[in-house]
N, C-alpha and C positions, 0 to 999 in steps of 0.2 A: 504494500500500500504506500502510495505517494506522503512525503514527510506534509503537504500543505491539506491533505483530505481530513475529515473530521470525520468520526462514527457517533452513531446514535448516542451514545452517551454528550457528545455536544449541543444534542439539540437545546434550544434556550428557549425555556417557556416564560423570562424574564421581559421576552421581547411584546410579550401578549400585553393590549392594555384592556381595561371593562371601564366601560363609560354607568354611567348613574341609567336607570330604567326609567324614561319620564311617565312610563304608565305601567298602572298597575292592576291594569284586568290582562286575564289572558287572551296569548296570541301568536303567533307563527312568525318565526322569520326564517327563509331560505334564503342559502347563501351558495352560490356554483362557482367555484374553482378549478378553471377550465386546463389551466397552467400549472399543474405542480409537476415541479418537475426534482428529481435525487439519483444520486448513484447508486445504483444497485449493489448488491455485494460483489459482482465483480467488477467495480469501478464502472460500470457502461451506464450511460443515464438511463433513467426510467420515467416514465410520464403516463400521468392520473390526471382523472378530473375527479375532484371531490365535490362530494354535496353536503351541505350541515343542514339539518332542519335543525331549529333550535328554538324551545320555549322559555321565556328568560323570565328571570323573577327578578330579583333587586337589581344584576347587572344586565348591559349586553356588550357585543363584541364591538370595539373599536376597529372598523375594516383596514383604516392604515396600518396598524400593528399589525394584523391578520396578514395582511398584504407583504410584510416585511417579515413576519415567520416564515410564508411559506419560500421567497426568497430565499431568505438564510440557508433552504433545506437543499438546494442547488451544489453546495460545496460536502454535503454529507453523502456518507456510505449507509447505508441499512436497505434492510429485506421490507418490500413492502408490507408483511405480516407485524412486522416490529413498530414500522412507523403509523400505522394508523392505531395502533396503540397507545403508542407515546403520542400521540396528538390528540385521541381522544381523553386520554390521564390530564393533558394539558388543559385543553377546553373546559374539562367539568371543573378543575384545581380553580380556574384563572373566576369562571363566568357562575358556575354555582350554577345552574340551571333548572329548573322543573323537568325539562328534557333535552337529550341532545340523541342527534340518530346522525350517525358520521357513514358514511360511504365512500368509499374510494375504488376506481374504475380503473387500471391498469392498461394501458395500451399494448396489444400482440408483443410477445415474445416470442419469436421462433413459430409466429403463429399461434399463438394461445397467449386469451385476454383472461384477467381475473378483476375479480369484486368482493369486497370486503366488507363488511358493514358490520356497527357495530350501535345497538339501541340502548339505550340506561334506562326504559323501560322494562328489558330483557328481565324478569326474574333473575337468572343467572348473573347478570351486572348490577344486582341489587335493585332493581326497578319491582314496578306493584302492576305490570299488564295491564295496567288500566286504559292504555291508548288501542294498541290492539288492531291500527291501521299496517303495523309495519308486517304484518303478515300479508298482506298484498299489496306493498308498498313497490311504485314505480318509480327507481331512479332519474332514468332519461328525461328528466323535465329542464323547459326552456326558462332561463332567465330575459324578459323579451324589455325590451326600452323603449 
Protein backbone atom coordinates (compact mmCIF):
# COMPACT_ATOMS: atom_id res chain seq x y z
CA UNK A 1 0.00 0.00 0.00
CA UNK A 2 1.09 3.40 -1.17
CA UNK A 3 2.88 5.59 2.01
CA UNK A 4 0.10 8.68 1.14
CA UNK A 5 -3.26 6.17 1.08
CA UNK A 6 -5.31 6.14 4.22
CA UNK A 7 -7.59 2.89 5.51
CA UNK A 8 -10.77 2.87 7.14
CA UNK A 9 -9.55 3.56 10.21
CA UNK A 10 -8.80 7.31 8.84
CA UNK A 11 -12.15 7.83 8.10
CA UNK A 12 -13.12 11.21 10.01
CA UNK A 13 -16.48 11.58 11.31
CA UNK A 14 -15.14 14.85 12.88
CA UNK A 15 -15.70 16.34 9.42
CA UNK A 16 -19.77 15.70 9.87
CA UNK A 17 -21.42 18.80 11.15
CA UNK A 18 -25.68 18.73 12.52
CA UNK A 19 -27.31 21.99 12.03
CA UNK A 20 -30.37 22.67 14.98
CA UNK A 21 -34.00 20.91 13.49
CA UNK A 22 -36.09 24.13 12.98
CA UNK A 23 -39.09 21.78 13.07
CA UNK A 24 -40.21 19.47 15.17
CA UNK A 25 -43.18 17.28 13.74
CA UNK A 26 -42.16 14.57 11.78
CA UNK A 27 -40.68 14.19 8.37
CA UNK A 28 -38.53 12.61 5.57
CA UNK A 29 -35.56 13.90 4.20
CA UNK A 30 -33.77 12.19 1.18
CA UNK A 31 -30.50 12.79 0.29
CA UNK A 32 -28.78 10.94 -3.35
CA UNK A 33 -25.01 10.77 -3.47
CA UNK A 34 -24.44 10.11 -6.99
CA UNK A 35 -20.50 10.53 -6.45
CA UNK A 36 -18.99 8.50 -3.90
CA UNK A 37 -16.23 7.45 -4.88
CA UNK A 38 -12.87 5.18 -2.43
CA UNK A 39 -10.25 2.71 -3.01
CA UNK A 40 -11.01 -0.52 -2.83
CA UNK A 41 -8.99 -2.99 -1.15
CA UNK A 42 -6.99 -3.28 -3.94
CA UNK A 43 -6.10 0.24 -4.34
CA UNK A 44 -8.49 0.48 -7.76
CA UNK A 45 -11.37 3.03 -7.13
CA UNK A 46 -14.68 2.20 -6.46
CA UNK A 47 -17.81 4.15 -7.16
CA UNK A 48 -21.40 4.03 -5.37
CA UNK A 49 -24.30 6.00 -5.33
CA UNK A 50 -25.67 6.29 -1.82
CA UNK A 51 -29.03 7.18 -0.75
CA UNK A 52 -30.00 8.39 3.02
CA UNK A 53 -33.50 8.47 3.98
CA UNK A 54 -33.29 10.05 7.03
CA UNK A 55 -35.93 11.08 9.83
CA UNK A 56 -34.32 13.77 12.00
CA UNK A 57 -35.29 14.64 15.56
CA UNK A 58 -33.31 17.40 17.22
CA UNK A 59 -30.46 17.40 14.58
CA UNK A 60 -30.17 17.37 10.71
CA UNK A 61 -27.22 16.96 8.35
CA UNK A 62 -25.26 19.86 7.30
CA UNK A 63 -24.91 18.95 3.33
CA UNK A 64 -21.56 20.97 3.09
CA UNK A 65 -19.87 18.78 5.61
CA UNK A 66 -21.65 15.74 4.19
CA UNK A 67 -20.21 16.83 0.91
CA UNK A 68 -16.79 17.09 2.38
CA UNK A 69 -16.88 13.52 4.16
CA UNK A 70 -17.66 11.90 1.29
CA UNK A 71 -14.77 13.70 -0.59
CA UNK A 72 -12.30 12.85 2.09
CA UNK A 73 -13.27 9.16 1.37
CA UNK A 74 -11.56 9.56 -2.40
CA UNK A 75 -7.86 9.13 -0.77
CA UNK A 76 -9.15 5.83 1.50
CA UNK A 77 -8.66 2.05 1.12
CA UNK A 78 -11.65 -0.11 2.44
CA UNK A 79 -14.13 -2.88 1.34
CA UNK A 80 -17.36 -1.49 0.54
CA UNK A 81 -18.86 -3.89 3.30
CA UNK A 82 -16.70 -1.84 5.93
CA UNK A 83 -17.45 1.44 4.66
CA UNK A 84 -21.09 1.64 4.67
CA UNK A 85 -20.67 0.71 8.08
CA UNK A 86 -18.50 3.04 9.39
CA UNK A 87 -20.73 5.65 7.66
CA UNK A 88 -23.70 4.60 8.92
CA UNK A 89 -21.99 4.23 12.83
CA UNK A 90 -21.17 7.95 11.71
CA UNK A 91 -24.45 9.34 10.69
CA UNK A 92 -26.47 7.86 13.79
CA UNK A 93 -23.17 9.14 16.34
CA UNK A 94 -23.03 12.62 14.50
CA UNK A 95 -27.39 13.30 13.67
CA UNK A 96 -29.14 11.07 16.49
CA UNK A 97 -31.90 10.34 14.25
CA UNK A 98 -35.40 8.73 14.74
CA UNK A 99 -34.25 6.92 11.46
CA UNK A 100 -31.61 6.41 9.15
CA UNK A 101 -31.94 3.77 6.07
CA UNK A 102 -28.29 4.05 4.24
CA UNK A 103 -27.99 2.25 0.81
CA UNK A 104 -25.11 2.00 -1.06
CA UNK A 105 -25.06 0.81 -4.86
CA UNK A 106 -21.73 -0.25 -6.13
CA UNK A 107 -20.95 0.07 -9.62
CA UNK A 108 -19.85 -3.44 -11.91
CA UNK A 109 -16.83 -5.10 -10.99
CA UNK A 110 -15.74 -7.53 -13.27
CA UNK A 111 -19.26 -7.21 -14.16
CA UNK A 112 -21.09 -7.69 -10.92
CA UNK A 113 -22.86 -4.78 -9.02
CA UNK A 114 -23.74 -4.96 -5.26
CA UNK A 115 -26.17 -3.05 -2.74
CA UNK A 116 -25.82 -2.72 0.68
CA UNK A 117 -28.21 -1.39 2.87
CA UNK A 118 -28.40 -0.94 6.04
CA UNK A 119 -32.13 0.30 8.23
CA UNK A 120 -31.81 1.36 12.24
CA UNK A 121 -35.34 0.23 12.10
CA UNK A 122 -33.85 -3.36 11.48
CA UNK A 123 -34.75 -5.08 14.96
CA UNK A 124 -31.37 -6.52 14.49
CA UNK A 125 -29.77 -2.62 14.59
CA UNK A 126 -31.74 -2.13 17.60
CA UNK A 127 -34.78 -0.59 15.69
CA UNK A 128 -38.61 -1.28 16.94
CA UNK A 129 -40.02 -2.28 12.98
CA UNK A 130 -42.34 0.14 13.25
CA UNK A 131 -41.69 1.65 9.65
CA UNK A 132 -41.85 -1.59 7.96
CA UNK A 133 -41.71 0.29 4.28
CA UNK A 134 -38.07 -0.97 4.00
CA UNK A 135 -39.35 -4.25 3.13
CA UNK A 136 -40.38 -3.00 -0.30
CA UNK A 137 -38.30 -0.37 -0.31
CA UNK A 138 -37.00 1.06 -3.91
CA UNK A 139 -33.62 2.60 -4.05
CA UNK A 140 -33.45 3.81 -7.66
CA UNK A 141 -35.36 7.14 -6.90
CA UNK A 142 -34.62 10.59 -8.69
CA UNK A 143 -33.59 13.54 -6.80
CA UNK A 144 -35.32 15.99 -9.63
CA UNK A 145 -34.68 20.20 -9.58
Amino acid sequence: MSEALKTYKDIDASILKALPNPVKKAYEIKIKVPECTFLGVQEQPDFATVYLSFYPKDKIIELKSLKQYFFHLRAIVVSYERLVNIMYDHFMETYLPERLRLVMICNPRGGISSKLTIDSDWKVRGGKEKFKDWETADEDWQVLV
